[in-house]
Wavefront OBJ file of the C-alpha trace (Angstrom):
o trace
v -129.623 32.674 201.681
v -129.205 35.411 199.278
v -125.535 34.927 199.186
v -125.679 31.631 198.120
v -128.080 31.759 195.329
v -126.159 34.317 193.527
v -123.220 32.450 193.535
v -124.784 29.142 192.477
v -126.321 31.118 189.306
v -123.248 33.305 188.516
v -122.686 31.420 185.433
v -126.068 32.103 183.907
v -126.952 36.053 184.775
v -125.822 37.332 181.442
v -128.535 34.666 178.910
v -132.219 35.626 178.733
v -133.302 32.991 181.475
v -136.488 31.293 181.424
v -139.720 32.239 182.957
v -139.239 31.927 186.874
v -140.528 29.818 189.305
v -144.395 30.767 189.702
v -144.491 33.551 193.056
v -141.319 34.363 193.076
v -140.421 37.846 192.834
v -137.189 39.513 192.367
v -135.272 41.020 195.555
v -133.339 43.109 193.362
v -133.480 44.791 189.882
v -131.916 47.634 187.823
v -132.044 48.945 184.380
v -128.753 48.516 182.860
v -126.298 51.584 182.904
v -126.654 54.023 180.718
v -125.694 57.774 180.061
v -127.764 60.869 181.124
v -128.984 61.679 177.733
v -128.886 59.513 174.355
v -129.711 55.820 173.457
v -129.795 52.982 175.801
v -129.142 48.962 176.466
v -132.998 48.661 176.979
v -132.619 45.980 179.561
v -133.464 45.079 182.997
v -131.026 42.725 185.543
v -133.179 41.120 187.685
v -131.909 39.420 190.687
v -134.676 36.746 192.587
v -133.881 32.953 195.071
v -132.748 30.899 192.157
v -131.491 33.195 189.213
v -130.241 36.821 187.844
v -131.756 37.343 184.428
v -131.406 39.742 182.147
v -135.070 40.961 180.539
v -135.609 43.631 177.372
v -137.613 46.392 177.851
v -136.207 48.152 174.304
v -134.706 47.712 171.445
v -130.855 48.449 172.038
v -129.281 51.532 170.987
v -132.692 53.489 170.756
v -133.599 56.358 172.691
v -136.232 54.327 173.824
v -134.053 51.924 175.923
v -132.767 54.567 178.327
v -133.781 54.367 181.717
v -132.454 55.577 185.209
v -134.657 54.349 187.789
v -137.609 51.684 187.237
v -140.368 51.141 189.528
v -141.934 47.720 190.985
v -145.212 46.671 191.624
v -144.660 43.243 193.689
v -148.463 42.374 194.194
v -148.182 42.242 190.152
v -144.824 41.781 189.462
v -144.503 44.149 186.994
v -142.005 46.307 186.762
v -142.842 50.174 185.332
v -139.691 51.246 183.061
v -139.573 55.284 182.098
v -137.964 56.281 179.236
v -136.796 60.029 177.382
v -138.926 59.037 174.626
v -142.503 59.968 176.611
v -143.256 56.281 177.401
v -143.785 54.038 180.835
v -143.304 50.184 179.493
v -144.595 47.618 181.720
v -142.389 44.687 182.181
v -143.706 41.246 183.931
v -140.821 39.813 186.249
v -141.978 36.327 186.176
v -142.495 35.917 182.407
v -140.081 38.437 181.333
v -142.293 40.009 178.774
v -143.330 43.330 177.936
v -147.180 43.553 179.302
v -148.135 47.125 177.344
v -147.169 50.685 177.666
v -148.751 54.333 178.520
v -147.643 57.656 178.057
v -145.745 59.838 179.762
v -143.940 63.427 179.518
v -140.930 63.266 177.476
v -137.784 63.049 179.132
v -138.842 61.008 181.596
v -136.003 58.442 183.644
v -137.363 57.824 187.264
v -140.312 55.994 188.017
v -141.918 55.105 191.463
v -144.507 52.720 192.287
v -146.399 54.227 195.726
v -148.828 51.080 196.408
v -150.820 52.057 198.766
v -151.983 55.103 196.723
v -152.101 53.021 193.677
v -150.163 55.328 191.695
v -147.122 55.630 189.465
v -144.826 58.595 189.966
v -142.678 59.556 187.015
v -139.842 62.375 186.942
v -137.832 63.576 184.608
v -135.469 66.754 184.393
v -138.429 69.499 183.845
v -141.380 67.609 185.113
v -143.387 65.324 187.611
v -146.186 63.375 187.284
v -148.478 60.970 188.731
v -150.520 57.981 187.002
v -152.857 55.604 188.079
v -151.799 52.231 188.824
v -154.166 50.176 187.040
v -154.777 50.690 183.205
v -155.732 52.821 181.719
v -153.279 54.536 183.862
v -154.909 57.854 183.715
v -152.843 61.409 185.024
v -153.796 62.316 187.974
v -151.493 65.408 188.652
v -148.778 67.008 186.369
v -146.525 69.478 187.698
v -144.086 71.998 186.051
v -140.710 70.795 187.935
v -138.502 68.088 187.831
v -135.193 66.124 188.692
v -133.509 63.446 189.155
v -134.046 62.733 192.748
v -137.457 61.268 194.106
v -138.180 59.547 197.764
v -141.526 59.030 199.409
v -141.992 59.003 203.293
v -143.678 56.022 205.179
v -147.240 56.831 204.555
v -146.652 57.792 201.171
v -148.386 61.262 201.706
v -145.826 63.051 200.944
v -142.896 63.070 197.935
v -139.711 64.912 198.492
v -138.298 65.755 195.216
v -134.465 67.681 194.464
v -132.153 67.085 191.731
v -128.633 67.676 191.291
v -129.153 71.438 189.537
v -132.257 72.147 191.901
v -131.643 74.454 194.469
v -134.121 73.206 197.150
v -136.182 70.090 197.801
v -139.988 70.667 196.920
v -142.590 68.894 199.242
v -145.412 67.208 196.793
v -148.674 66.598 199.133
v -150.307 62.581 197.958
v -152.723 62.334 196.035
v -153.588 65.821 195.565
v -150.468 66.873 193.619
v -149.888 70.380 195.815
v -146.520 71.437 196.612
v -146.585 72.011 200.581
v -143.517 73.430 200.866
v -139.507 72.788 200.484
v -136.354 72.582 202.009
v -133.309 74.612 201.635
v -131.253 72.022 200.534
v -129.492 72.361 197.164
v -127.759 69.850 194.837
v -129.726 66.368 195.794
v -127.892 63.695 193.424
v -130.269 61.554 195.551
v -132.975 61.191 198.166
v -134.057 58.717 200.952
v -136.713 58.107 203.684
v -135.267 56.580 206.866
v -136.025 56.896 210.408
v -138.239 59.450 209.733
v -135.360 61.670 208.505
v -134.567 62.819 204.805
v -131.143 62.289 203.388
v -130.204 64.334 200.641
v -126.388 63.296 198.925
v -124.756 66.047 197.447
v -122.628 64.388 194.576
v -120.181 67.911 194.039
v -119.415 68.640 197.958
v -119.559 65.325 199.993
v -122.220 66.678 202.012
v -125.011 65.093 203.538
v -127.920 66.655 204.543
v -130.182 64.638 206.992
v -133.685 66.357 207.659
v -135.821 66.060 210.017
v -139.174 65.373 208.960
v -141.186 66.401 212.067
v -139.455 69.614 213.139
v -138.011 70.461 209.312
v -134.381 70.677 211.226
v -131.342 70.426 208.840
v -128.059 68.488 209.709
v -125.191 68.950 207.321
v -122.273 66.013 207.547
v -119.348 66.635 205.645
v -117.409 63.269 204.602
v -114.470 61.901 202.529
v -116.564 61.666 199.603
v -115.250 64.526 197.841
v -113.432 65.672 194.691
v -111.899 69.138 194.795
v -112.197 69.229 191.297
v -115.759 67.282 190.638
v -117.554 68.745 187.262
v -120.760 68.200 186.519
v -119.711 67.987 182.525
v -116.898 65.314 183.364
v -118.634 62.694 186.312
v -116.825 59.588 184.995
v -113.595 61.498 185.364
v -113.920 62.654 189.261
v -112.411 60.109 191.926
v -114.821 60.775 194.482
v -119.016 61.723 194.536
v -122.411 60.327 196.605
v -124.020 58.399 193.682
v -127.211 56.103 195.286
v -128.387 55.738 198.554
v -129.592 52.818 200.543
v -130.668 51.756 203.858
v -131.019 48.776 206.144
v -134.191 46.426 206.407
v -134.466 48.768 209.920
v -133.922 52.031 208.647
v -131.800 52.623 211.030
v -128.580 52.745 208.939
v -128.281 54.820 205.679
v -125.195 53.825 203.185
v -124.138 55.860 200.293
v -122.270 54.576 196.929
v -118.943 56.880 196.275
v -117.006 56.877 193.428
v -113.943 56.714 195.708
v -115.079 52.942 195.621
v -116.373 53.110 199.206
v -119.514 52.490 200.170
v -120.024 55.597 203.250
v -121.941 54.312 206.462
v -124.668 56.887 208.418
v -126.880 56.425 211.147
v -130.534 57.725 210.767
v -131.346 57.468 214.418
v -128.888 60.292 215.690
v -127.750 61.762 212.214
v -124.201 61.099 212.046
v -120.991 59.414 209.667
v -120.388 56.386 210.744
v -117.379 55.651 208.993
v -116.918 53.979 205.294
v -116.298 50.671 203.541
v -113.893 50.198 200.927
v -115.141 47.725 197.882
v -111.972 46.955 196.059
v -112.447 43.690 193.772
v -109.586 45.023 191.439
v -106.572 47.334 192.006
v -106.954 51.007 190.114
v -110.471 52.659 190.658
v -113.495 51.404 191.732
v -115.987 53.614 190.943
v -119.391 52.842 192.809
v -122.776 54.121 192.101
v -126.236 51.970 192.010
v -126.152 49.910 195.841
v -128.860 47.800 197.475
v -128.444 45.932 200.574
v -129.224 42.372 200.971
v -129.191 39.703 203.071
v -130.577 40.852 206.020
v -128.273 44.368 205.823
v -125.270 42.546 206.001
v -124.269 42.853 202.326
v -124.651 44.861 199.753
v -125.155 44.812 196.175
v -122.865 47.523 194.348
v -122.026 48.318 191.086
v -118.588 49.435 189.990
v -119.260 51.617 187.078
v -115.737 52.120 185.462
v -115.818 48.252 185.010
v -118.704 47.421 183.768
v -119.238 44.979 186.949
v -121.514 44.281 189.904
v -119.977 43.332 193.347
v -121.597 41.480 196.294
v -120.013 42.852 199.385
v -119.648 41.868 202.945
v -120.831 45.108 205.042
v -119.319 43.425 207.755
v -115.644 42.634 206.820
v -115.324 44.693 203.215
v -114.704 40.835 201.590
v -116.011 40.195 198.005
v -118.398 37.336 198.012
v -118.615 37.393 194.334
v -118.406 39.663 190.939
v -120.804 39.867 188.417
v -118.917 40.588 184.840
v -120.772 42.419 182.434
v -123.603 43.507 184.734
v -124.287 46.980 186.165
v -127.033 49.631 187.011
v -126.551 52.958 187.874
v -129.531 52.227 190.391
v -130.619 49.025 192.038
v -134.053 48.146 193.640
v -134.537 46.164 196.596
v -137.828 44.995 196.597
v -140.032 42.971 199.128
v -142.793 40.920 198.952
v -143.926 39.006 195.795
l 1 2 3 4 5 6 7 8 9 10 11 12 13 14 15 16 17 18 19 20 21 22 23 24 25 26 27 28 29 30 31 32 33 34 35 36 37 38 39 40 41 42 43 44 45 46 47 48 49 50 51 52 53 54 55 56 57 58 59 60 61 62 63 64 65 66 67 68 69 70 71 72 73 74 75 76 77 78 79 80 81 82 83 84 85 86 87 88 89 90 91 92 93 94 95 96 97 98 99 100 101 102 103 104 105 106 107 108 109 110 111 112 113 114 115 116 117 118 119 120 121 122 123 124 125 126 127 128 129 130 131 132 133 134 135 136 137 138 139 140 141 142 143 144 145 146 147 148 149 150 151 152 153 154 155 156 157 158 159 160 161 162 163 164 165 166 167 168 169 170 171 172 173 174 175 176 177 178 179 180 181 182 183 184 185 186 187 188 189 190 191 192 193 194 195 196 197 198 199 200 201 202 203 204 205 206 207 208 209 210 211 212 213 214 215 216 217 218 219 220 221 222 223 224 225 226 227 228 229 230 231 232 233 234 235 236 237 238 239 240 241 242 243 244 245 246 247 248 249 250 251 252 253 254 255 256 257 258 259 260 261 262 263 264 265 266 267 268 269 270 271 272 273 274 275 276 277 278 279 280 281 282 283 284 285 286 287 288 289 290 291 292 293 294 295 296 297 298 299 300 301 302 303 304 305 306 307 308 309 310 311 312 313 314 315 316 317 318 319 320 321 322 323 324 325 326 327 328 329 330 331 332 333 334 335 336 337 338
């Protein structure tokens, strides 16, 4: 069980580990935190059955090794890292080694593999783009927004893209590249498919906006995941904001990371708050932002950005199964397959 592996390996996740055992794929990965804009750690956490390991995808302290939001190819394990610099680098999860690179627009922080359309999606603040899978990776469409936000619905036809400074959420038609429309939603600090609904986390106001992908119908549900005085300028100073989003092996539960250090609870099937979770490892703050549930939805993986640490959490009973030291990602990926 996932539970128990991590705790078996806790004393090894910080060393470069070894090559993994041959087919096995990670369940989870992140890049390492790192700020909006600047130099990076350049490395990856993976998290797979028998070990978390720690790969490089940069040099440290290099523009290069800033990343937000990798992508993952499990048929391949490779793992597609997007950096400010212009540059996709192509990690192997098994071996740990850095397989090649290919060029992207500059700026560039969020990647997404769609597999079934063989493509790589990379955003960054000004633009999107779409490569091939498969070298040479070639562009297949470039267009002339961006963001920070980036979810894909179920038949990956369609890419929903917002952004915390964008005032809607533009509709990108798959593979052709051609915006088919938008939503008036402002302020997505992040963006997720479930239950056929989209679920747009407004960091500033604590809102969540849950649309309906068939008749374009917005709900807005306000929560207590809300600063009075959140800025933009100062985000490791507010006490409250939606960082990620996650959602259950089902779909039909949608969780948000706060920096109130709860983890807030919606349902996707009839668009409502559910209630939230507090993850408190440590008196003080716990400020949570990259989250990927585990274990068959009943835990979660959640990093506590103020102290540097990642937390597996019980998303039954709130109890700490274990704490990571040194180990955080302002987004995790759970992956399947591999």
């Amino acid at each position: 069980m996932f539970k128990r592996s991590m705790i078996a390996v806790a004393a090894a996740f910080c060393a470069i580990a070894p090559a993994a055992h041959a087919g096995t794929g990670p369940l989870v990965l992140g890049t390492a935190a790192n700020p909006p804009m600047g130099p990076g750690p350049g490395r990856l956490f993976l998290v797979n059955p028998t070990a978390i390991r720690t790969l490089s995808f940069a040099k440290a302290g290099t523009l290069a090794g800033n990343s937000f939001f990798a992508g993952y190819d499990p048929t391949t394990h490779t793992i597609y890292v997007p950096s400010p610099v212009g540059r996709v680098t192509m990690v192997n999860a098994e071996t740990g080694r850095r397989i090649g690179t290919f060029p992207a627009m500059a700026g560039a922080r969020v990647a997404r593999v769609l597999l079934h359309r063989n493509l790589v999606v990379v955003l960054s603040a000004k633009k999107l783009a779409a490569y091939a899978l498969r070298a040479p990776h070639a562009p297949v469409f470039t267009l002339g927004f961006g963001g920070n936000a980036l979810a894909v619905n179920r038949a990956e036809s369609k890419l929903y893209v917002g952004g915390n400074m964008n005032r809607r959420i533009r509709i990108v038609a798959i593979p052709s590249g051609h915006v088919a429309g938008t939503y008036p939603v402002a302020g997505s600090g992040d963006l997720l498919s479930a239950g056929g609904k989209l679920f747009s986390a407004d960091m500033k106001t604590g809102i969540m906006s849950v649309i309906d992908l068939t008749t374009g119908t917005v709900t807005r549900i306000r929560t207590p995941e809300v600063d009075p005085h959140f800025s933009y300028h100062a985000i490791p100073r507010a006490n409250a904001g939606f960082m990620q989003l996650a959602k259950s092996p089902d779909g039909h539960k949608v969780y948000a990371a706060g920096f109130s250090g709860h983890i807030v609870e919606f349902s996707s099937r009839h668009p409502k708050f559910l209630g939230e979770i507090a993850v408190r490892p440590a008196k003080g703050p716990n400020k949570l932002s990259g989250v990927a549930i585990v274990d068959h939805g009943l835990e979660a993986l959640v990093t506590i950005e103020n102290r540097h640490e990642t937390v597996l959490v019980s998303l039954r009973n709130a109890r700490i199964v274990h704490t990571f030291k040194g180990v955080a990602s302002n987004r995790w990926i759970a992956v399947h397959g591999g």
